[in-house]
VEXNU-702980 format. One record per residue (C-alpha): x, y, z; residue in three letters. Coordinates in nm, 3 decimals. Layout:
% residues N
<node c1="X" c2="Y" c3="Z" code="ALA"/>
...
//
This chain:
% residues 367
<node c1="-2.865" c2="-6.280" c3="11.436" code="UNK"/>
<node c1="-2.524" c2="-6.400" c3="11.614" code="UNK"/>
<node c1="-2.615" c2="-6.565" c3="11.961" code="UNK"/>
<node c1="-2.397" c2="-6.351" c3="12.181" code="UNK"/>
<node c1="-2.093" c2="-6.541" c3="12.373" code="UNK"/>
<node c1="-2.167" c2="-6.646" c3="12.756" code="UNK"/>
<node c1="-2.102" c2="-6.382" c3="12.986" code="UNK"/>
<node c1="-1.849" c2="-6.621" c3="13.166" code="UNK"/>
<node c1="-1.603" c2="-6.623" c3="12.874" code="UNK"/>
<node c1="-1.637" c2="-6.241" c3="12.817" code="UNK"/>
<node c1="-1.370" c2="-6.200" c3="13.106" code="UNK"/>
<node c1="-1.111" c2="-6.492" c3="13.011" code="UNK"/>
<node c1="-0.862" c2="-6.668" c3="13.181" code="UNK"/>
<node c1="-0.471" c2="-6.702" c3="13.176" code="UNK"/>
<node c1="-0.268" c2="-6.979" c3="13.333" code="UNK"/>
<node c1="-0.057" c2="-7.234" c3="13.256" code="UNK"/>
<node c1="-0.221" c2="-7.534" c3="13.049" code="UNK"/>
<node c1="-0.126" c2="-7.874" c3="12.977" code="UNK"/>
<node c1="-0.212" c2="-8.110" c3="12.688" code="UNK"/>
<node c1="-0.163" c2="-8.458" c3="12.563" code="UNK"/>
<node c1="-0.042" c2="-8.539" c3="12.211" code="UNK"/>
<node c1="-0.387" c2="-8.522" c3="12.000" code="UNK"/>
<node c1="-0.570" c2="-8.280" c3="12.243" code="UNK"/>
<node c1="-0.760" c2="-8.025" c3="12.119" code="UNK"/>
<node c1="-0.614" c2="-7.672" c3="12.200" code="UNK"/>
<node c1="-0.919" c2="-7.482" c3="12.025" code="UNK"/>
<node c1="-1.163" c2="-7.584" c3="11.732" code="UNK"/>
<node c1="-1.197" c2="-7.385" c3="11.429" code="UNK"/>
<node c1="-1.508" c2="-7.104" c3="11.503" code="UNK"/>
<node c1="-1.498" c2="-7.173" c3="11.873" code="UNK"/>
<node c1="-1.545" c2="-6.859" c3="12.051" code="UNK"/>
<node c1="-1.254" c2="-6.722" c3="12.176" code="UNK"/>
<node c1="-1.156" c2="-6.502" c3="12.501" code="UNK"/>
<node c1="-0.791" c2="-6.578" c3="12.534" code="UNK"/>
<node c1="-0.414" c2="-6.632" c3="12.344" code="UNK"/>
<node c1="-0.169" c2="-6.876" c3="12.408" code="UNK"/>
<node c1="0.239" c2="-6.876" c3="12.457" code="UNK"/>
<node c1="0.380" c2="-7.216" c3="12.375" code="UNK"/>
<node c1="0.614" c2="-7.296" c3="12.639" code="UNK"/>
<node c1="0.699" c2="-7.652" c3="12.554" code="UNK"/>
<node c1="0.632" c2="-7.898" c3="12.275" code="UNK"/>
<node c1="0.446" c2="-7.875" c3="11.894" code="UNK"/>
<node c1="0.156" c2="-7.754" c3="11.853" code="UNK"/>
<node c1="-0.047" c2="-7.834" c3="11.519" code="UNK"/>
<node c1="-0.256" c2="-7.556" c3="11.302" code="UNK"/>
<node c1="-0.470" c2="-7.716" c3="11.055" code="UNK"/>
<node c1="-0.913" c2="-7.656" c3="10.869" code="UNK"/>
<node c1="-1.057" c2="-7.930" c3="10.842" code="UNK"/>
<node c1="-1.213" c2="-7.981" c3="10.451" code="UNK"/>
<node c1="-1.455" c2="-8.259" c3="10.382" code="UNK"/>
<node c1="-1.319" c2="-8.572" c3="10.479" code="UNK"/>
<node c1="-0.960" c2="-8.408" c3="10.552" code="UNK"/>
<node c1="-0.758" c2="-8.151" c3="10.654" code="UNK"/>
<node c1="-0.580" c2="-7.843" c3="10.483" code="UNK"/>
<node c1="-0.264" c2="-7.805" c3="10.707" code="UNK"/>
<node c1="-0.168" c2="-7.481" c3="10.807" code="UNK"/>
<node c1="0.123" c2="-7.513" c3="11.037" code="UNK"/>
<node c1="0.366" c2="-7.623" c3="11.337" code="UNK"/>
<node c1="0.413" c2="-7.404" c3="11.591" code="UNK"/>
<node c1="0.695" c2="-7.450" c3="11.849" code="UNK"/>
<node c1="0.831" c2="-7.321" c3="12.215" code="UNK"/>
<node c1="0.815" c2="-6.927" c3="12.220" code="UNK"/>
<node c1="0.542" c2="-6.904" c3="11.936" code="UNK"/>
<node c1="0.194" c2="-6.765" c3="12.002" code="UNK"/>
<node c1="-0.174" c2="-6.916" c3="11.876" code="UNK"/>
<node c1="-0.460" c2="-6.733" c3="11.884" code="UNK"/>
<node c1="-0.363" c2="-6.362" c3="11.884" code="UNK"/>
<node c1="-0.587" c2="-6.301" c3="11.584" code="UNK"/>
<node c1="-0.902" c2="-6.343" c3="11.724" code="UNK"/>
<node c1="-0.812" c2="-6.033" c3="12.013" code="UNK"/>
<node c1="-0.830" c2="-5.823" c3="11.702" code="UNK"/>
<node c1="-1.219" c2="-5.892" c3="11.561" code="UNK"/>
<node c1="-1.381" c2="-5.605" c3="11.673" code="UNK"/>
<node c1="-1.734" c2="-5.624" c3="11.450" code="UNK"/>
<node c1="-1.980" c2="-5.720" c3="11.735" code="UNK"/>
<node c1="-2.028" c2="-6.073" c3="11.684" code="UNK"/>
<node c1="-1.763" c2="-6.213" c3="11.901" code="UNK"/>
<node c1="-1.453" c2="-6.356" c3="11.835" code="UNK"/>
<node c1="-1.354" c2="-6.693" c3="11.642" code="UNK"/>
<node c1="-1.165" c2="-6.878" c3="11.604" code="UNK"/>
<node c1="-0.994" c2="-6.867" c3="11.251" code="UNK"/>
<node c1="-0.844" c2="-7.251" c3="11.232" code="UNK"/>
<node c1="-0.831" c2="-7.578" c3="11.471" code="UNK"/>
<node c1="-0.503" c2="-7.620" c3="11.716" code="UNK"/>
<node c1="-0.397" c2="-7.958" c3="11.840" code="UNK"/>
<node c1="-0.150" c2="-8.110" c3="12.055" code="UNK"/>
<node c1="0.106" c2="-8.291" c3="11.835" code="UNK"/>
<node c1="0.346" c2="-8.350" c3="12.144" code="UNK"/>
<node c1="0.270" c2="-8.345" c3="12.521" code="UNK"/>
<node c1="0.248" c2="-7.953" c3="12.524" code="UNK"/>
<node c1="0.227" c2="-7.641" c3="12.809" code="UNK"/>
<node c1="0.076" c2="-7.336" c3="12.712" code="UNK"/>
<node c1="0.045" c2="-7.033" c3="12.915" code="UNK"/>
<node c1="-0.304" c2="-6.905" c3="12.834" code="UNK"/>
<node c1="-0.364" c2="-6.551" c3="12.855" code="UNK"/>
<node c1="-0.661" c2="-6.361" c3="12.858" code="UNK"/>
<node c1="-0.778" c2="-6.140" c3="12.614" code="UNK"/>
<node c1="-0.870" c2="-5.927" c3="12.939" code="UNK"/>
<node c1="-0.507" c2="-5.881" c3="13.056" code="UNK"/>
<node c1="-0.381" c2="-5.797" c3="12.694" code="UNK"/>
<node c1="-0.606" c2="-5.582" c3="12.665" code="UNK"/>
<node c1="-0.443" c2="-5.404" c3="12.950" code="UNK"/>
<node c1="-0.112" c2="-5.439" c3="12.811" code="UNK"/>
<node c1="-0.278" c2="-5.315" c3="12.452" code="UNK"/>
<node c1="-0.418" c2="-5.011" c3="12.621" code="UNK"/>
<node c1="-0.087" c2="-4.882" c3="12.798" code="UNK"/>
<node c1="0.116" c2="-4.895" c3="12.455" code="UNK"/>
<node c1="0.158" c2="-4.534" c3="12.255" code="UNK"/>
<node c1="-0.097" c2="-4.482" c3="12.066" code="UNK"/>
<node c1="0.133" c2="-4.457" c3="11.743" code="UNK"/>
<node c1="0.275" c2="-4.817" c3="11.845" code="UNK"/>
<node c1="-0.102" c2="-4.953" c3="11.839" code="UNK"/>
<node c1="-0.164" c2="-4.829" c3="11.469" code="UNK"/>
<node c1="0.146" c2="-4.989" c3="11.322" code="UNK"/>
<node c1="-0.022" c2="-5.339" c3="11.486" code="UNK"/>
<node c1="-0.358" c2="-5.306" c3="11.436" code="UNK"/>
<node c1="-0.256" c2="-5.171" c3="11.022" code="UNK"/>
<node c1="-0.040" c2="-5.513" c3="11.011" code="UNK"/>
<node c1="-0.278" c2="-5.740" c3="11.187" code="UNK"/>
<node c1="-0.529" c2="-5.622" c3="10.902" code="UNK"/>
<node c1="-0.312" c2="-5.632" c3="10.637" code="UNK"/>
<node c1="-0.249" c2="-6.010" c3="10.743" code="UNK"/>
<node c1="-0.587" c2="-6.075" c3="10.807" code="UNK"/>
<node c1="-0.664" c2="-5.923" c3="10.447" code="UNK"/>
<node c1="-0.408" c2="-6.194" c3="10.330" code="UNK"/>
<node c1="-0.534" c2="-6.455" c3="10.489" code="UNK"/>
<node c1="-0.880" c2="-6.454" c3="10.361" code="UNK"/>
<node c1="-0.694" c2="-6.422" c3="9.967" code="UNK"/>
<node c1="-0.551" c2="-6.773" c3="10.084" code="UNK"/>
<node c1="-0.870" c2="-6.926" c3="10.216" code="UNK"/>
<node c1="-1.021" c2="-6.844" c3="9.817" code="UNK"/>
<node c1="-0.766" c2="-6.987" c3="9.718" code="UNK"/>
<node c1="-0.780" c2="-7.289" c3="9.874" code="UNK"/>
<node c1="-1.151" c2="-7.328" c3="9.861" code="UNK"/>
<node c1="-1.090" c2="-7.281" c3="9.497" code="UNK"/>
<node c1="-0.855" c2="-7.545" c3="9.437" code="UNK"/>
<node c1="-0.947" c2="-7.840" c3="9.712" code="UNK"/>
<node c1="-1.338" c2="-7.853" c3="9.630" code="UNK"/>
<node c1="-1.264" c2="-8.211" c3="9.603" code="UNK"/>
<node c1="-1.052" c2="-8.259" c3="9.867" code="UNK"/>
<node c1="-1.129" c2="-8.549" c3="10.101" code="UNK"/>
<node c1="-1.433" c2="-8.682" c3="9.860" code="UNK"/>
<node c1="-1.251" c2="-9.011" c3="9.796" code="UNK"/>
<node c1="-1.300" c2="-9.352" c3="9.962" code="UNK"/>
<node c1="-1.129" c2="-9.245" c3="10.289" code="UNK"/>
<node c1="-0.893" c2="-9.004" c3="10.438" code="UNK"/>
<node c1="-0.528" c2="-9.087" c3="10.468" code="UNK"/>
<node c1="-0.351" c2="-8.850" c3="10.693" code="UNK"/>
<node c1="0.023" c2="-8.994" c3="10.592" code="UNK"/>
<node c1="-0.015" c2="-9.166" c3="10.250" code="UNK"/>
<node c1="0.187" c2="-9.434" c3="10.108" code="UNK"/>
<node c1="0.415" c2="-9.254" c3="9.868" code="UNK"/>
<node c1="0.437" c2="-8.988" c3="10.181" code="UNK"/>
<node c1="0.527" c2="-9.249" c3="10.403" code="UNK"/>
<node c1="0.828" c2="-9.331" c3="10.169" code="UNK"/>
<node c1="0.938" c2="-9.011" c3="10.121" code="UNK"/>
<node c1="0.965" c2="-8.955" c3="10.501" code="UNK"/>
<node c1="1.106" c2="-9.245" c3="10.556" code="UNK"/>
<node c1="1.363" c2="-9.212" c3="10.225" code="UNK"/>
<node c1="1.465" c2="-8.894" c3="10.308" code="UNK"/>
<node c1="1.575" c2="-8.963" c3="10.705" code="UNK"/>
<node c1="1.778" c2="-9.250" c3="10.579" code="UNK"/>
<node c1="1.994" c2="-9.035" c3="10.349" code="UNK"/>
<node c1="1.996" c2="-8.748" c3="10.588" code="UNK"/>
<node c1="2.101" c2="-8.969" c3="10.894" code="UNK"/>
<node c1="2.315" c2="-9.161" c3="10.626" code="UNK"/>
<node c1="2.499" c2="-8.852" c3="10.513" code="UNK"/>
<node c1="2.521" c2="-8.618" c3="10.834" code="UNK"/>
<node c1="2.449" c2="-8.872" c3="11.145" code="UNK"/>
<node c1="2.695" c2="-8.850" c3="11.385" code="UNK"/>
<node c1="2.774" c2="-9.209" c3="11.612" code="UNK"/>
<node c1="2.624" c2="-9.130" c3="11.935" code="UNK"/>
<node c1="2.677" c2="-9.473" c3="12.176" code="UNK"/>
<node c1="2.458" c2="-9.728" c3="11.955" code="UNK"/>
<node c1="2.250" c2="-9.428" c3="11.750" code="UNK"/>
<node c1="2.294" c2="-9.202" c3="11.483" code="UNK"/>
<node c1="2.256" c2="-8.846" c3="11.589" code="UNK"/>
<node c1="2.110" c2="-8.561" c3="11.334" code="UNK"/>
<node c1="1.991" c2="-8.188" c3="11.406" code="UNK"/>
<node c1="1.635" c2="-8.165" c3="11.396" code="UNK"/>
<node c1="1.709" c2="-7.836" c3="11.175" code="UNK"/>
<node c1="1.960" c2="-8.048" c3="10.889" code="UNK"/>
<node c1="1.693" c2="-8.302" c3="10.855" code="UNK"/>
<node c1="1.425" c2="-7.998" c3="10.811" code="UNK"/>
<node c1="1.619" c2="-7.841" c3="10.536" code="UNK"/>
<node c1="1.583" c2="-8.178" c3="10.353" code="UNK"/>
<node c1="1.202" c2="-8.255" c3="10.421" code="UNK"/>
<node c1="1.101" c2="-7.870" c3="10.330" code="UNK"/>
<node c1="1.336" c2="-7.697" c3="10.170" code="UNK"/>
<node c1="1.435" c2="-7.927" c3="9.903" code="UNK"/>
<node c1="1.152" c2="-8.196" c3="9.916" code="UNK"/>
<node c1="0.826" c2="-8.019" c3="10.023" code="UNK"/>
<node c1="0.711" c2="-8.251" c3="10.283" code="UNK"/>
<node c1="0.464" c2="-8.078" c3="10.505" code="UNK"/>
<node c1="0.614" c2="-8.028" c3="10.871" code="UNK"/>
<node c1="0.284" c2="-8.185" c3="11.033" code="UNK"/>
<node c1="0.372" c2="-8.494" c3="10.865" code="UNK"/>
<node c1="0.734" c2="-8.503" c3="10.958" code="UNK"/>
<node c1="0.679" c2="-8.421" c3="11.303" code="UNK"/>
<node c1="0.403" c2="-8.686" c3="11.351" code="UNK"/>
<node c1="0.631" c2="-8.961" c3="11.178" code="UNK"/>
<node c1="0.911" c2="-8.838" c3="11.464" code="UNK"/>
<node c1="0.666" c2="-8.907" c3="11.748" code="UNK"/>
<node c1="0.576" c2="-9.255" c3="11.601" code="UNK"/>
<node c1="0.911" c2="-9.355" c3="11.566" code="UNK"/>
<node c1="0.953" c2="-9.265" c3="11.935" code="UNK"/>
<node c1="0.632" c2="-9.402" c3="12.067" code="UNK"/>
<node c1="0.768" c2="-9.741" c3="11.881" code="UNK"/>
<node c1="1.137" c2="-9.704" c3="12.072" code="UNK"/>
<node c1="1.276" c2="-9.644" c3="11.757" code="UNK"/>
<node c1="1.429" c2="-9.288" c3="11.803" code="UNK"/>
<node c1="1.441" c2="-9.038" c3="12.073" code="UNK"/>
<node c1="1.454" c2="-8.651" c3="12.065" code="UNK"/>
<node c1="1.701" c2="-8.495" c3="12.283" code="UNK"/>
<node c1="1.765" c2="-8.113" c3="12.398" code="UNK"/>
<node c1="2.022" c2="-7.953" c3="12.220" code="UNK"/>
<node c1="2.316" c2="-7.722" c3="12.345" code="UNK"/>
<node c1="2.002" c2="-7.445" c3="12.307" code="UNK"/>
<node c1="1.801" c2="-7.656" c3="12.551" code="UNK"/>
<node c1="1.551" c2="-7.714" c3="12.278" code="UNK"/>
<node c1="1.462" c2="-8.068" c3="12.160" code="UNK"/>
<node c1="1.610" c2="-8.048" c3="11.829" code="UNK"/>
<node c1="1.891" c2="-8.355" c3="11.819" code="UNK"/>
<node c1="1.714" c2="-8.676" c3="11.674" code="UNK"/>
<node c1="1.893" c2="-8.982" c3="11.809" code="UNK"/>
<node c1="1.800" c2="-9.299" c3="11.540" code="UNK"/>
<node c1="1.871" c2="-9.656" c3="11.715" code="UNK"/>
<node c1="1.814" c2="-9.844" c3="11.423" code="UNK"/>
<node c1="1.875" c2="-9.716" c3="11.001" code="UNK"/>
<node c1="1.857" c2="-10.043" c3="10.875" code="UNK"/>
<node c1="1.545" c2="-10.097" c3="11.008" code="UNK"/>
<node c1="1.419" c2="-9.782" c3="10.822" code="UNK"/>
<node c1="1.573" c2="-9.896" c3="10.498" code="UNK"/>
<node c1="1.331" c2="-10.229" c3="10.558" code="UNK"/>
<node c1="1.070" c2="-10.055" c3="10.604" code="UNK"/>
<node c1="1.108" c2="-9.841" c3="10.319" code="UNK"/>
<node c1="1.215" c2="-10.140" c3="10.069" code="UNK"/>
<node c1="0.885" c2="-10.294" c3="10.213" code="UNK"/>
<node c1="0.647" c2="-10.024" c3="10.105" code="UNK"/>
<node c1="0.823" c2="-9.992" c3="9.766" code="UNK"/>
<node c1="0.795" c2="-10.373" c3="9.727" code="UNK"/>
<node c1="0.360" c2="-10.332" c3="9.834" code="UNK"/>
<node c1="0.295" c2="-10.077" c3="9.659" code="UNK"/>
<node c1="0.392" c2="-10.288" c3="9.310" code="UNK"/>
<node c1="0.168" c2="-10.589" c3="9.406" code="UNK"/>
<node c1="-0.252" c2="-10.615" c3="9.406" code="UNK"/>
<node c1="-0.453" c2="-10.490" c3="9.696" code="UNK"/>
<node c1="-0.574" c2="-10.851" c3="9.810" code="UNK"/>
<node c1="-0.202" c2="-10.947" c3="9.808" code="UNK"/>
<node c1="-0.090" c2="-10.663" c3="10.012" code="UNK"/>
<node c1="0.029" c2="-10.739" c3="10.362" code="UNK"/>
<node c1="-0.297" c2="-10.633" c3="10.604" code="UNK"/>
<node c1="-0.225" c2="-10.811" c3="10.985" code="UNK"/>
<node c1="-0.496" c2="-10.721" c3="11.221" code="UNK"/>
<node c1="-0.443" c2="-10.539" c3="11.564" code="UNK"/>
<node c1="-0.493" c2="-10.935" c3="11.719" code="UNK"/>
<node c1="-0.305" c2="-11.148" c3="11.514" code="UNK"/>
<node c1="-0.016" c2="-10.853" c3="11.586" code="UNK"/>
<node c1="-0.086" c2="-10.934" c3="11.940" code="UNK"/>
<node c1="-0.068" c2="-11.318" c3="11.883" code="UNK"/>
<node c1="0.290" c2="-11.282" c3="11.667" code="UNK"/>
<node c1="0.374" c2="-11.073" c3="11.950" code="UNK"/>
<node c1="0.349" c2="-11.286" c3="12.245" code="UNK"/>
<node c1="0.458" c2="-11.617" c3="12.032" code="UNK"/>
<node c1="0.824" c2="-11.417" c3="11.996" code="UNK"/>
<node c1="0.827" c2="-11.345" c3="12.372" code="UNK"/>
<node c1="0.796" c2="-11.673" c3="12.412" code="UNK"/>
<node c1="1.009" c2="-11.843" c3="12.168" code="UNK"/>
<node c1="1.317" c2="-11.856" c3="12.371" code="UNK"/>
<node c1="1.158" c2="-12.116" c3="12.596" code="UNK"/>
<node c1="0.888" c2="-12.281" c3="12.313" code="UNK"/>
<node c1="1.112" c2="-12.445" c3="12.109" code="UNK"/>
<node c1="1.041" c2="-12.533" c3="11.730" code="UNK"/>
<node c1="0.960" c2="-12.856" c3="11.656" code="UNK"/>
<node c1="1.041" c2="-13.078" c3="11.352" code="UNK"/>
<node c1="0.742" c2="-13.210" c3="11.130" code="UNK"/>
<node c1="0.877" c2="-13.561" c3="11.175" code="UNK"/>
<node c1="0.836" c2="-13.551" c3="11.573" code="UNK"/>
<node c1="0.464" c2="-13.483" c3="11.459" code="UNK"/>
<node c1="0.192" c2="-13.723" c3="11.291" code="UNK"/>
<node c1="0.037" c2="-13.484" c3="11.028" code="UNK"/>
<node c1="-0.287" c2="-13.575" c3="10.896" code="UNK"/>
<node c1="-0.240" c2="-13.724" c3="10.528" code="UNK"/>
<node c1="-0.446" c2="-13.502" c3="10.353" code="UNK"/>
<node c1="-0.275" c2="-13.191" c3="10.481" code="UNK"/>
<node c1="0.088" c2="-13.112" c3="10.305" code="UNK"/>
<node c1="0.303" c2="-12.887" c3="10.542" code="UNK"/>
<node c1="0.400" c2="-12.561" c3="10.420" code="UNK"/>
<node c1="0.686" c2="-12.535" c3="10.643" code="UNK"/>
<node c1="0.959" c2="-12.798" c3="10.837" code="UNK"/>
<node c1="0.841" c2="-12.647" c3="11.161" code="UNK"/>
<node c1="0.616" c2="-12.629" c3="11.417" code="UNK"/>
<node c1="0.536" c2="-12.393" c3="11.705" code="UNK"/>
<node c1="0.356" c2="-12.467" c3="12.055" code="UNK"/>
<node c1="0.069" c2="-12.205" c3="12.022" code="UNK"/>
<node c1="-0.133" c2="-12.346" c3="12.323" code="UNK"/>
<node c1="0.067" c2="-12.141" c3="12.603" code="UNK"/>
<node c1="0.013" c2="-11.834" c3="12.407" code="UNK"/>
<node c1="-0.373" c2="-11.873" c3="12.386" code="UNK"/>
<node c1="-0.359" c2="-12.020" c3="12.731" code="UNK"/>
<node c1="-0.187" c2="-11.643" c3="12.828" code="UNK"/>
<node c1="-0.479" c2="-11.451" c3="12.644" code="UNK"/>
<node c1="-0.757" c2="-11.654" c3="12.818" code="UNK"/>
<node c1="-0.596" c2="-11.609" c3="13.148" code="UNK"/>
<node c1="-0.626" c2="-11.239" c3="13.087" code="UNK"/>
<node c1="-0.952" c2="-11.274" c3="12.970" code="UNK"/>
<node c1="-0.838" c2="-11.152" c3="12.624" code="UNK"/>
<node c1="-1.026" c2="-11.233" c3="12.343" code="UNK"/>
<node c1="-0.773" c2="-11.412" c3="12.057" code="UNK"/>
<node c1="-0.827" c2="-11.728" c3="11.943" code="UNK"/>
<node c1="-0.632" c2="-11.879" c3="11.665" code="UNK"/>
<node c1="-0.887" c2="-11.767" c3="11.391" code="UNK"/>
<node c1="-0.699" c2="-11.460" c3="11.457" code="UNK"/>
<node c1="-0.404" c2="-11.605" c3="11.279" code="UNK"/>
<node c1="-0.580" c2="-11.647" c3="10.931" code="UNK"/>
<node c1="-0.401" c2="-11.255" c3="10.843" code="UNK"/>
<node c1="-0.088" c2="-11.429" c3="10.889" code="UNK"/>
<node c1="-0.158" c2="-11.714" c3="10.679" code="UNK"/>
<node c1="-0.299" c2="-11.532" c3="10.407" code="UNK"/>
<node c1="0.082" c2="-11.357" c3="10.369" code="UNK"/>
<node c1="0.236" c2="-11.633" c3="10.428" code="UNK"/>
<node c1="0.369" c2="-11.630" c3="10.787" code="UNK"/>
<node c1="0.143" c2="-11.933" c3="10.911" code="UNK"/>
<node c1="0.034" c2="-12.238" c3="10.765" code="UNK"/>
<node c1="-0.233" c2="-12.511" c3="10.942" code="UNK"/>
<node c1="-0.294" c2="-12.498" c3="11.263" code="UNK"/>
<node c1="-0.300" c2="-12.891" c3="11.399" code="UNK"/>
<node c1="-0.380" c2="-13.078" c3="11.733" code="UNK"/>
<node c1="-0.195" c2="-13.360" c3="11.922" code="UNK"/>
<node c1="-0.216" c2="-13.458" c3="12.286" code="UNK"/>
<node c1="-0.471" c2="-13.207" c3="12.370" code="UNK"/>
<node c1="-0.204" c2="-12.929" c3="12.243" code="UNK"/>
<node c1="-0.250" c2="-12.700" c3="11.936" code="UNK"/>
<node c1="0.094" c2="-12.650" c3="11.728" code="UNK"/>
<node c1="0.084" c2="-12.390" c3="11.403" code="UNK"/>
<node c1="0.299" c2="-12.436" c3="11.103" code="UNK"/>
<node c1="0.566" c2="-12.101" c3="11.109" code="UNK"/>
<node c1="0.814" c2="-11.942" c3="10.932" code="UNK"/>
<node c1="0.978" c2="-11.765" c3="11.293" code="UNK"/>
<node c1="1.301" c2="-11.660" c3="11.091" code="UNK"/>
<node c1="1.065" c2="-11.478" c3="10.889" code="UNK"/>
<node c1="0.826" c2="-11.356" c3="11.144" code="UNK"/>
<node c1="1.080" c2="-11.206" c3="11.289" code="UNK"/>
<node c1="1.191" c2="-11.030" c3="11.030" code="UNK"/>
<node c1="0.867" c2="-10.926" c3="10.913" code="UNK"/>
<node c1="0.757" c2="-10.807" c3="11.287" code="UNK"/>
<node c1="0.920" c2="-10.477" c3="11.344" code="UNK"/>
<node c1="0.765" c2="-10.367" c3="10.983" code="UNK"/>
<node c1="0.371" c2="-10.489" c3="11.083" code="UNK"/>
<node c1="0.430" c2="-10.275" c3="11.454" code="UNK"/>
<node c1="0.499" c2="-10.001" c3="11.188" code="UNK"/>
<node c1="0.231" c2="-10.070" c3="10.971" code="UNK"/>
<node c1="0.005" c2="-10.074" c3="11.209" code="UNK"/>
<node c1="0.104" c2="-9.773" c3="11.408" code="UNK"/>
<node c1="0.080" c2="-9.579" c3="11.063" code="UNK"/>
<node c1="-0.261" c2="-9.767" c3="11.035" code="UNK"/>
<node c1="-0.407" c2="-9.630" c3="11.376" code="UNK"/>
<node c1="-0.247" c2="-9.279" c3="11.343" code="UNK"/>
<node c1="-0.435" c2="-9.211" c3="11.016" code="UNK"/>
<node c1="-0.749" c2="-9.366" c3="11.162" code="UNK"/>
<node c1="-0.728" c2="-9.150" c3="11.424" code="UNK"/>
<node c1="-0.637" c2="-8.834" c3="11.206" code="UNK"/>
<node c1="-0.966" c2="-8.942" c3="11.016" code="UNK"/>
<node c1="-1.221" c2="-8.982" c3="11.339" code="UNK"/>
<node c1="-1.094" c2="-8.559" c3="11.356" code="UNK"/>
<node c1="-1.221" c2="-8.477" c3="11.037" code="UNK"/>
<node c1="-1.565" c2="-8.614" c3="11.051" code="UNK"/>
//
């Protein structure tokens, strides 16, 4: 027997909402009482399915969620027939299922049996898709662990902006400008990358200061401003380079040692390099590189605020090669670097690990 839905949702709500990238709008077989109008921002459709998710859709300004469930009539309340998250900062206007109901009741009565004979023909059509899919994922998400945005999927993102910007960017001040809609016919049309995916690789790019989405002359946020295509080829050369090489030899920095390459470039300018000869290095110890960096003010910085890196946090670094020993003099600890490198190398392990965190958090949904 279905437990009933609390008498406080039977009358709804409507207003205007507000959600942070990642919020949850509504969970799959949540009881429902109300529909929502974007009015700003992306909104996500996706099931989730073992360890994963089947993605449904993105849903944009002037597009409404939720409608269906107005329409299940059988007694046992309505629910929800997929999840909906945030995948921007988004505003909703909620309305209740209350008020349309209103609005539902005033319309002609042969105006309600043209929607009510297509809402069931697309519910009918709907359920064909779900067999479908259970049919053909019953493995899906079984393996080791879910990865939202995959390797080869990170590539092809990143592959196919560089071309698109490449071949239709247009020099805006120190960017390269493309329409959210060019780039779009590219991912989908011709290339099949899921809009989810896209989208989510836009917002990391712009939560790394890497790109920014402006309005267009339609007042919608559809021009994609690019600072930096070389640094997207790099990237992309990079993963095609890891993905040829063993797993143990595969770049991997931790969230700390990020933090410690991090705060030794900030500090570089002042912290000058010094030469191997201007320090005594113990004879059973061959140096790996001709310089030397000053790491004791950046621990000193981390104790300070009571941070806790120390410079066994480094040994990621030194396993790909960025480091070498770490060595004491006077009371100071120096570390064997490659900076030219590190500095190279540093835009690409923000990347990584924002990839890294987004799929980890993508995974923490699903179970």
């Amino acid at each position: 027997m279905t437990t009933p839905a609390p008498q406080a949702k039977e009358q709804g709500k409507s207003g205007l909402r507000a959600l942070k990238p990642g919020e949850m709008l509504f969970n799959e077989n949540d009881y429902s009482d109300s529909l929502f109008i974007i009015q700003k921002g992306q909104v996500r459709l996706f099931r989730p399915k073992g360890k994963g998710f089947i993605e449904l859709a993105v849903l944009r300004s002037g597009e409404v969620i939720g409608e269906m469930a107005y329409f299940d009539e059988d007694g046992s309340g309505r629910k929800r027939s997929c999840s909906a998250a945030a995948l921007t900062s988004v505003e909703v206007i909620e309305i209740s299922f209350v008020a349309f109901g209103k609005t539902m009741s005033s319309l002609n009565p042969w105006f309600k049996t043209i929607i009510n004979t297509l809402v069931a023909r697309l519910r009918k059509t709907n359920s064909r898709v779900r067999e479908l899919e259970d049919n053909s994922t019953n493995n899906y998400g079984k393996g080791a662990g879910y990865e939202f945005l995959k390797t080869l999927e990170v590539m092809r993102i990143l592959g196919t902006m560089f071309l698109v910007f490449k071949a239709h960017g247009e020099a805006k001040s120190q960017a390269m400008a493309v329409s959210r809609k060019t780039l779009t016919m590219y991912t989908q049309d011709m290339y099949q990358i899921m809009e989810v995916k896209l989208e989510s690789m836009l917002s990391l790019l712009c939560s790394l200061g890497w790109m920014e989405i402006h309005d267009d002359a339609d007042k919608m946020p559809n021009m994609l401003l690019l600072k930096n295509m070389d640094l997207i080829r790099q990237i992309f050369i990079f993963y095609n380079a890891e993905r040829h090489i063993p797993d143990e030899k595969k770049m991997k920095i931790s969230d700390k040692c990020e933090q410690i390459i991090a705060k030794m470039l900030e500090k570089l300018p002042s912290n000058a390099m010094i030469d191997i000869p201007n320090l005594k290095v113990v004879d059973d110890v061959a140096p790996k590189f001709t310089k030397y960096y000053l790491l004791t003010p950046v621990i000193d910085d981390f104790k300070q605020r009571n941070v806790p890196i120390n410079i066994d946090n480094l040994d990621d670094g030194k396993i790909t090669g960025l480091f070498g020993e770490v060595l004491m003099k006077d009371g100071m600890v120096f570390v064997e670097a490659d900076m030219p490198k590190i500095q190279k190398m540093y835009p690409i392990i923000r990347f990584m690990s924002a990839i890294r965190k987004l799929n980890a958090e993508k995974a923490a949904t699903a179970t």
